[in-house]
C-alpha positions as CSV (number, residue, x, y, z in Angstrom):
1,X,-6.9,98.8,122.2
2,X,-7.3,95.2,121.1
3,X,-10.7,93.5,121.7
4,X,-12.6,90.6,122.0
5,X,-14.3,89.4,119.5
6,X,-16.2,85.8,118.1
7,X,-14.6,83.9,115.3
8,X,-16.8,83.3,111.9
9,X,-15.2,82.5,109.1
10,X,-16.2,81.8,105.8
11,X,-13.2,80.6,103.4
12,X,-14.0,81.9,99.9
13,X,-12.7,79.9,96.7
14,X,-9.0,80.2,97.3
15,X,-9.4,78.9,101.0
16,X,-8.6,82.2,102.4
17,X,-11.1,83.5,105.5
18,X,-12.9,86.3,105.9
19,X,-10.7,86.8,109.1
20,X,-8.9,90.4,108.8
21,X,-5.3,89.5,109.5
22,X,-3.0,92.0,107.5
23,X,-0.6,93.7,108.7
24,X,-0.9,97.2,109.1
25,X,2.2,99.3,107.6
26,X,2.9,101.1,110.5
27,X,4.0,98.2,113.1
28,X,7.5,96.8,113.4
29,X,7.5,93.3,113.6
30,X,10.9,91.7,115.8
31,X,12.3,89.0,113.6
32,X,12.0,86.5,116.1
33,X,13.0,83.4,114.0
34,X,16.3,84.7,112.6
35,X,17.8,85.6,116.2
36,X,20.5,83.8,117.9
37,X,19.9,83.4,121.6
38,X,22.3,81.2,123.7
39,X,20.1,79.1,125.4
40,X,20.9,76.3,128.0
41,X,23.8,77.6,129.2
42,X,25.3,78.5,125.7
43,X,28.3,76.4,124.5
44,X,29.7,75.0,127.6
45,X,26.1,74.3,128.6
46,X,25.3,71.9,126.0
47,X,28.8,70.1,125.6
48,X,27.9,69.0,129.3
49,X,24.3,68.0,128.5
50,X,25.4,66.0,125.5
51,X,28.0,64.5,127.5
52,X,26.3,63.6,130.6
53,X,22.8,62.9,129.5
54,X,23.8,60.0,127.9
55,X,25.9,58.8,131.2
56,X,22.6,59.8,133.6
57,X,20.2,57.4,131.3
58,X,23.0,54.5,131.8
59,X,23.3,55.4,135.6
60,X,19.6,55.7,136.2
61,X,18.6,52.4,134.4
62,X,21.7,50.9,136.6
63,X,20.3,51.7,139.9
64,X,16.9,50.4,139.1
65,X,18.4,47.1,137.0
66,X,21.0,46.0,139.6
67,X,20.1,48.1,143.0
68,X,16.6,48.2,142.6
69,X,16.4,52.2,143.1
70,X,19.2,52.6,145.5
71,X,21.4,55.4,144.2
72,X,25.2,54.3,144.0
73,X,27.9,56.0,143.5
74,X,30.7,54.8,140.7
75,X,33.3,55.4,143.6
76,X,31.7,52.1,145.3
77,X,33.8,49.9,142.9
78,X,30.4,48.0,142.2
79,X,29.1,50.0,139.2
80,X,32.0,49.4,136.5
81,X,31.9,46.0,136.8
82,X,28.3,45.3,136.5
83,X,28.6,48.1,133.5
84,X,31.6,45.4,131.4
85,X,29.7,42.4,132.6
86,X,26.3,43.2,131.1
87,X,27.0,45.2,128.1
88,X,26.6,42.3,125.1
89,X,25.9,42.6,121.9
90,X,21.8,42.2,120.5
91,X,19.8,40.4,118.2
92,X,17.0,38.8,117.4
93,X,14.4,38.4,120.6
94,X,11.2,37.9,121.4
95,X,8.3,40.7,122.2
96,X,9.0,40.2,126.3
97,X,12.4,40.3,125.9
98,X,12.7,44.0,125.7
99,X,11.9,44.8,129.0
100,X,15.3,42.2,129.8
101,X,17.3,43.8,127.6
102,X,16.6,47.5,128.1
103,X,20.3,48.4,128.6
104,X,21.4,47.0,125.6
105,X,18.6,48.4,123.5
106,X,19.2,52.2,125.6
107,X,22.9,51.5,124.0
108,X,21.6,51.0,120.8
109,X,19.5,53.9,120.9
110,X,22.2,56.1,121.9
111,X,24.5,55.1,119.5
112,X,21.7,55.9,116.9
113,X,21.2,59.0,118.0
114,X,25.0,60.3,118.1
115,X,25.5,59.0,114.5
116,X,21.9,60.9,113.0
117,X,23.1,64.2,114.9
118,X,26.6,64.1,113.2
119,X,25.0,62.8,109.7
120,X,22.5,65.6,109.3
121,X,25.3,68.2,110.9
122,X,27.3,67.7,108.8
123,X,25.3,66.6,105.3
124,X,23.6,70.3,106.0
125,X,26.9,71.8,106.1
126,X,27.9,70.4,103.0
127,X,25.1,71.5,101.0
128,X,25.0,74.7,102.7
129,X,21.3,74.7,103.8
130,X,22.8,75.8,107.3
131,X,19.9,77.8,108.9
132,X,20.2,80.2,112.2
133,X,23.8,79.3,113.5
134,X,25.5,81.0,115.8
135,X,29.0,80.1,114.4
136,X,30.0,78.2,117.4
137,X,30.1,74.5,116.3
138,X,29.1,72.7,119.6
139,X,26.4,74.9,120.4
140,X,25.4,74.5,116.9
141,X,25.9,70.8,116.8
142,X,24.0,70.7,119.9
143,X,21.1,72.9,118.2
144,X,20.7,71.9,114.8
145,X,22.3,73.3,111.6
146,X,18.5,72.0,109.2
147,X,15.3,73.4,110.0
148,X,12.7,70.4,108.4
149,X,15.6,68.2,106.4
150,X,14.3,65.8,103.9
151,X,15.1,62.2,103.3
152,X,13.2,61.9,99.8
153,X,9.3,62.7,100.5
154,X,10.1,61.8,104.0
155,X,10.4,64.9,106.8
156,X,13.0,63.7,109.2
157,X,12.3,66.0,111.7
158,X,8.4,64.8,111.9
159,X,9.4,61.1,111.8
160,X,11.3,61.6,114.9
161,X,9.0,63.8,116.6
162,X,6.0,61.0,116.1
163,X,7.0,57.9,114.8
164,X,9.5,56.7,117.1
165,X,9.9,58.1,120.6
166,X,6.2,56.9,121.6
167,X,5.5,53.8,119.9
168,X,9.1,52.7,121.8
169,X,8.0,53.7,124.4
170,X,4.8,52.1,124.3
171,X,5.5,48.6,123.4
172,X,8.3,49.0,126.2
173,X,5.3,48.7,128.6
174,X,4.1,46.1,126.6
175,X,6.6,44.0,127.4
176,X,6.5,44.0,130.8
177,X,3.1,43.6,130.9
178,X,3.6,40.6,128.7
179,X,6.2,39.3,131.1
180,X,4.2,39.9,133.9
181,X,1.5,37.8,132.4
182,X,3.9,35.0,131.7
183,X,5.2,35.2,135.3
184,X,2.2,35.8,137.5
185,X,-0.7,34.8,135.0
186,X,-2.3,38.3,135.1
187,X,-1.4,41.9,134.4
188,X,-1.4,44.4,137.6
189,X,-3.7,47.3,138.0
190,X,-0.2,49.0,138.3
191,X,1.8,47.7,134.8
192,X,-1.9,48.4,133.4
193,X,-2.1,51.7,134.2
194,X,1.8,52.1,132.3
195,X,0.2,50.3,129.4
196,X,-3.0,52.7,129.1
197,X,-0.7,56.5,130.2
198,X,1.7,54.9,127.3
199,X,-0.6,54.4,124.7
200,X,-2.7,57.5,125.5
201,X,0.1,59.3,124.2
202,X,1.2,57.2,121.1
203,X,-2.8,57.2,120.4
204,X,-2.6,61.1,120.5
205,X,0.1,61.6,118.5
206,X,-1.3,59.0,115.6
207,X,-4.7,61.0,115.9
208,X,-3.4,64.3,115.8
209,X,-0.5,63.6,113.5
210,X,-1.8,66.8,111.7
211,X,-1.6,68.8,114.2
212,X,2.3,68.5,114.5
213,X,3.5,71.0,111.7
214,X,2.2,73.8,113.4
215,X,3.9,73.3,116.9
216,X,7.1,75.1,118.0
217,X,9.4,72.2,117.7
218,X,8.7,71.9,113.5
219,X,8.8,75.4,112.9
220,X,11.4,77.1,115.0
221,X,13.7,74.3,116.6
222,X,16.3,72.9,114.3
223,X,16.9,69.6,113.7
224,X,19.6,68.9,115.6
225,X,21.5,66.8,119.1
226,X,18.5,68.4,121.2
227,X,15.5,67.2,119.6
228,X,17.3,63.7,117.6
229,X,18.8,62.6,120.7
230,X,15.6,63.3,123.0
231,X,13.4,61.6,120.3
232,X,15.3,58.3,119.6
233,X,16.5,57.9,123.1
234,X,16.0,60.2,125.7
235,X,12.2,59.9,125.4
236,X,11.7,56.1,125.2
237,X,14.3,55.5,127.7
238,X,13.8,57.8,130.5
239,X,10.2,57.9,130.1
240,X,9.7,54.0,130.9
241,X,11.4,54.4,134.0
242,X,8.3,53.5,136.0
243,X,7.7,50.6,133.9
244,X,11.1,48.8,134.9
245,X,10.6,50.1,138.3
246,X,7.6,47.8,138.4
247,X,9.3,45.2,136.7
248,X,11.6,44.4,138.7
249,X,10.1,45.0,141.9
250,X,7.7,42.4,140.6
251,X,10.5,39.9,140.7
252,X,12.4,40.9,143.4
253,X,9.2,40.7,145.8
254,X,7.6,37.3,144.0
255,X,4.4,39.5,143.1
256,X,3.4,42.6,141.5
257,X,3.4,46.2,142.9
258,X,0.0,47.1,144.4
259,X,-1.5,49.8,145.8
260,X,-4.9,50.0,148.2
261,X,-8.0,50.9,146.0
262,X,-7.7,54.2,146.9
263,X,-4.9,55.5,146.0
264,X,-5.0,53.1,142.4
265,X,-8.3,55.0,141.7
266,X,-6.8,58.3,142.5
267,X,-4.1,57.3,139.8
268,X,-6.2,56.3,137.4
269,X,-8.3,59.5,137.4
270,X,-5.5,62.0,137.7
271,X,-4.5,60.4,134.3
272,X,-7.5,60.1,132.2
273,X,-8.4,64.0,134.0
274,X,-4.8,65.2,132.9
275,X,-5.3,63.2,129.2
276,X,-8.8,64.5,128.7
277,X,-7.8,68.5,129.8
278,X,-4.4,68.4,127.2
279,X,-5.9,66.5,124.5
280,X,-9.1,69.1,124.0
281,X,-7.0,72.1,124.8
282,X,-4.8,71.0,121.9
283,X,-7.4,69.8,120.0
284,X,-9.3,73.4,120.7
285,X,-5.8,75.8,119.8
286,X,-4.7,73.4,116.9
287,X,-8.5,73.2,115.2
288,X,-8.8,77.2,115.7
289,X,-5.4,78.0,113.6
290,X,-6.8,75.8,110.7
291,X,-10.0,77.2,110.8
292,X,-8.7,80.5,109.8
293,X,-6.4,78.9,107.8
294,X,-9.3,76.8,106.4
295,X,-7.7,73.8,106.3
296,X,-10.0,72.0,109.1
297,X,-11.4,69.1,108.0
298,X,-12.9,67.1,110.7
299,X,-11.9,63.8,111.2
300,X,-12.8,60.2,112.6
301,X,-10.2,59.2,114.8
302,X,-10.6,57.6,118.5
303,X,-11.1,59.1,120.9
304,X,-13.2,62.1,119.7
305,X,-13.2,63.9,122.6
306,X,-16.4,66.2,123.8
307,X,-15.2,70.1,123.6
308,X,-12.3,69.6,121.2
309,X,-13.8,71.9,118.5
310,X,-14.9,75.0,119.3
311,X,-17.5,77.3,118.0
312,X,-17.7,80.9,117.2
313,X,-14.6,81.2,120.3
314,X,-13.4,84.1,122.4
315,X,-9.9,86.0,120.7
316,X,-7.6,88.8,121.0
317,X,-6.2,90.4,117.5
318,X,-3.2,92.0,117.6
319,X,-1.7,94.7,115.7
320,X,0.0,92.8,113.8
321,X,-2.8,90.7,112.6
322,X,-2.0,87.6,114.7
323,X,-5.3,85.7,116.6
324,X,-4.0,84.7,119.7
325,X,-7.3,82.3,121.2
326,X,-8.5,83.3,124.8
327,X,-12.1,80.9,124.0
328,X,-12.3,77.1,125.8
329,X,-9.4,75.9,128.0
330,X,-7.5,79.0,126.8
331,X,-9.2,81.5,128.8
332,X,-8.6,79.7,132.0
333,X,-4.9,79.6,131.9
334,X,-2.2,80.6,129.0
335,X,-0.7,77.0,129.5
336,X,-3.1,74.8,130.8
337,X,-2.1,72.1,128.6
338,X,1.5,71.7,130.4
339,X,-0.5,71.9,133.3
340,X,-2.8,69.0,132.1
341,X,0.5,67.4,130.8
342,X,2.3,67.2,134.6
343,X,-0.7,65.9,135.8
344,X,-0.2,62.9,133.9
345,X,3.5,63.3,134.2
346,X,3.0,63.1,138.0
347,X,0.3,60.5,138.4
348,X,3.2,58.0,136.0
349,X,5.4,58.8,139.4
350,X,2.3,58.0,141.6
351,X,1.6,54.6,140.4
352,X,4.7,53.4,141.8
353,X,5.1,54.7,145.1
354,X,7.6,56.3,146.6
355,X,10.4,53.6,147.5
356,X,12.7,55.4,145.2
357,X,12.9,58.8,143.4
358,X,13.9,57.2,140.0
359,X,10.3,56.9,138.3
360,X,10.0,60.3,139.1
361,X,12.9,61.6,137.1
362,X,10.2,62.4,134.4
363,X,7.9,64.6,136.2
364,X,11.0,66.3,137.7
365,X,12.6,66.4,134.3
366,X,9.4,67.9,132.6
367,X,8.8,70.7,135.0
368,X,12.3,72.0,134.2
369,X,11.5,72.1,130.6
370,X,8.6,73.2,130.7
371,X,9.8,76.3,132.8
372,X,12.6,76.7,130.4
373,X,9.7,76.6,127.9
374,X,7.5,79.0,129.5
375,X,10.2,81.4,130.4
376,X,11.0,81.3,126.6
377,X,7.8,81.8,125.3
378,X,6.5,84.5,127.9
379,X,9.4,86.7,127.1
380,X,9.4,86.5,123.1
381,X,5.6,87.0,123.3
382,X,6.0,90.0,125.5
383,X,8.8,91.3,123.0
384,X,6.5,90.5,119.8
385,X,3.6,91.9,121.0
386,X,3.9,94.2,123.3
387,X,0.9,96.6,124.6
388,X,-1.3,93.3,122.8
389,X,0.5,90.9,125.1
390,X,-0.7,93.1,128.2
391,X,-4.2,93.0,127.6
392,X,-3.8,89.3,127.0
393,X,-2.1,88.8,129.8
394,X,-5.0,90.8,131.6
395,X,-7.8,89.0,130.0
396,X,-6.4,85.6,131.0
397,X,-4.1,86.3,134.1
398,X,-3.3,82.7,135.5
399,X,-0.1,80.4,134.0
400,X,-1.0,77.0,134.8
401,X,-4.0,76.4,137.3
402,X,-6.4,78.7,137.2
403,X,-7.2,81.3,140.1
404,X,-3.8,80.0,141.8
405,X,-0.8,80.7,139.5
C-alpha cells in the first residue's frame, strides 16, 4: 500500500536527493510517451479545426468590430463586404494604433502561424527527427512531427509557449487603455482591470519562466499546428476579446463601460483570488519536483507570493518511484489550479457584462480544454499507476472545488 509520508531531502555532491525513487524490477511501466492516440476527433477532426479556427477568430472579431457583438450570419450579404473593404496591408503605427488595427495584425498573425507550422513540418521531415507520428499527414501536421526543435541555442517550442502569446496579448490592452486615455482623459476601472488580468499573466510567465520545461506542453506535446498556431495567434487574438469589447463600446456610447461598485469590486477580487490560488499551487507543484531534483534555487522575482514553497509536504510514492504531491493546494483538489485559472477566465467575461456572449468565448473556450485536458490526464494516470492512482484518488477525492466536485 502506498503511504504518506513528509519530504526531506538532502542533495549530496552530485545533486541527487536522498529521496528513494528507483524503480523496483518487478513493475511494468506503460510507455505512455511513445503511444499514438487520435485525439480531437482524429484526422477529420483536426482538418476542421485548422480550417475553421482561423475563420471563427475573423468572424468573432467581425461582430464585435462592425456589429458591436451582434452575431451575423455571412448569408446577410453584409459580412463579405466589410471583410474586402477593411482588409489593407500594415506598417508602421503608433503604440494606440493596435487596438485600430487588430484585424489586420490577427491576419498577420495567422499567416505567421500557417507558414511556422509548414516550416518546422516539414524541415523535421527532412532531417528525419520525426518523433511519435501516426503516419497520417494531417493529423500529424496538425500535431507536430519535433518534440523541442532548435533554432541555434534557441528552443522554438519555449519561445512560443512564453515569449509571444502573453506579451501580445498584454500590450493589446495597453493600447486601448492608451486610447482610452487619449479619448476620455482617464483609463476605466473596466480597461484597467484588462490591463492588470493581462499582465498578471505575462508577469507569471517572465517569473516562472523556469518552471516551463517541466509542464506537459514541453515534454509530451509536439511542436506542431496545435500549439504554434494557438501561441502566435489563437491566444493573443481570442483572448483580448474583452478588451475590444470595451473599446468599442467606449466609442460607440461616448464614454467608457462601467459597472456599480459592486459588482467592479466583485471582479476585481475573483481575479487577484483566482491569480493568487494558481500562481502558489504552481509555484507549490513546480518548486516540489526541483526539490527532489535539487535544482531549486530560490529566486527574487515579483510577486513572491506567501505559501508558494512548501516545507517538509504531504506525498504519495508510487511503485514505480514517482512522488505524486498531495501537501498545500494539492490536497484539496487534483486540479485546483484550472480551477483557480477559470476563475480568472470567468471574472475577464464578468468585467464586461453581459450585452454580448463574445468576451466570453474564452472562458467557454477554456472549460472545453481543460475538460479535454482533464479527461486526458485522469485516464493515463489511472492506466500508469494503477492501484497507486486509487489511493490518490482516495486521499484527495475532489477535481476542482473542494468538497463539491
Amino acid at each position: 500500500m502506498p503511504s504518506k509520508h513528509t519530504v526531506k531531502v538532502k542533495p549530496n555532491i552530485n545533486g541527487i536527493t536522498s529521496v528513494d525513487i528507483k524503480q523496483k524490477k518487478n513493475v511494468t511501466l506503460i510507455d505512455t510517451d511513445n503511444e499514438i492516440v487520435f485525439e480531437f476527433g482524429g484526422p477529420w477532426g483536426v482538418t476542421a479545426m485548422m480550417i475553421g479556427f482561423p475563420l471563427l477568430m475573423f468572424y468573432l472579431w467581425g461582430c464585435l468590430q462592425f456589429y458591436r457583438g451582434k452575431l451575423v450570419l455571412p448569408l446577410e450579404g453584409e459580412l463579405w463586404s466589410q471583410i474586402i473593404k477593411e482588409a489593407w496591408p500594415t506598417c508602421y503605427f503608433r503604440l494606440t494604433e493596435i487596438i485600430d488595427n487588430l484585424g489586420p495584425l490577427m491576419t498577420v498573425s495567422i499567416i505567421t502561424g500557417f507558414t511556422i507550422t509548414f516550416t518546422v513540418y516539414i524541415v523535421t521531415i527532412i532531417q528525419g527527427n520525426q518523433y511519435r507520428m501516426s503516419g497520417n499527414i494531417v493529423y500529424d501536421l496538425f500535431m507536430g512531427a519535433a518534440l523541442n526543435p532548435r533554432l541555434g541555442r534557441v528552443d522554438l517550442k519555449m519561445f512560443a509557449e512564453i515569449r509571444v502569446p502573453w506579451v501580445v496579448l498584454f500590450y493589446i490592452s495597453v493600447s486601448a487603455a492608451v486610447k482610452e486615455y487619449e479619448m476620455f482623459g482617464y483609463v476605466s476601472a473596466t480597461m484597467a482591470f484588462m490591463v492588470l488580468a493581462h499582465f498578471l499573466y505575462v508577469n507569471a510567465c517572465a517569473k516562472g519562466e523556469e518552471c516551463i520545461p517541466t509542464t506537459w506542453d514541453m515534454t509530451y506535446e509536439k511542436f506542431g499546428f496545435m500549439l504554434i498556431f494557438w501561441n502566435f495567434a489563437g491566444v493573443p487574438f481570442t483572448y483580448c476579446l474583452g478588451t475590444l469589447y470595451l473599446h468599442l463600446s467606449s466609442i460607440d456610447n461616448g464614454r467608457p463601460i462601467q459597472h456599480s461598485p459592486a459588482w467592479t469590486f466583485f471582479c476585481y477580487a475573483l481575479l487577484i483570488s483566482g491569480y493568487y490560488i494558481w500562481d502558489t499551487a504552481n509555484s507549490q507543484k513546480n518548486r516540489f519536483r526541483m526539490t527532489l531534483n535539487g535544482t531549486y534555487i530560490p529566486r527574487s522575482t515579483f510577486p513572491q507570493l506567501p505559501w508558494g514553497t512548501l516545507k517538509n509536504p504531504s506525498y504519495i510514492k508510487t511503485k514505480q518511484g514517482n512522488l505524486i504531491l498531495t501537501g498545500g493546494w494539492w490536497g484539496y483538489a487534483r486540479k485546483i489550479h484550472y480551477s483557480a485559472d477559470l476563475m480568472m477566465a470567468f471574472s475577464w467575461g464578468f468585467i464586461c457584462g453581459f450585452n454580448t456572449p463574445i468576451p466570453y468565448f474564452y472562458p467557454a473556450f477554456f472549460v472545453f480544454v481543460l475538460t479535454h485536458r482533464v479527461t486526458r490526464d485522469m485516464e493515463r494516470c489511472a492506466r500508469k499507476y494503477g492501484k497507486d492512482w486509487d489511493e490518490y484518488c482516495r486521499q484527495v477525492p475532489y477535481i476542482f472545488i473542494p468538497g463539491v466536485y
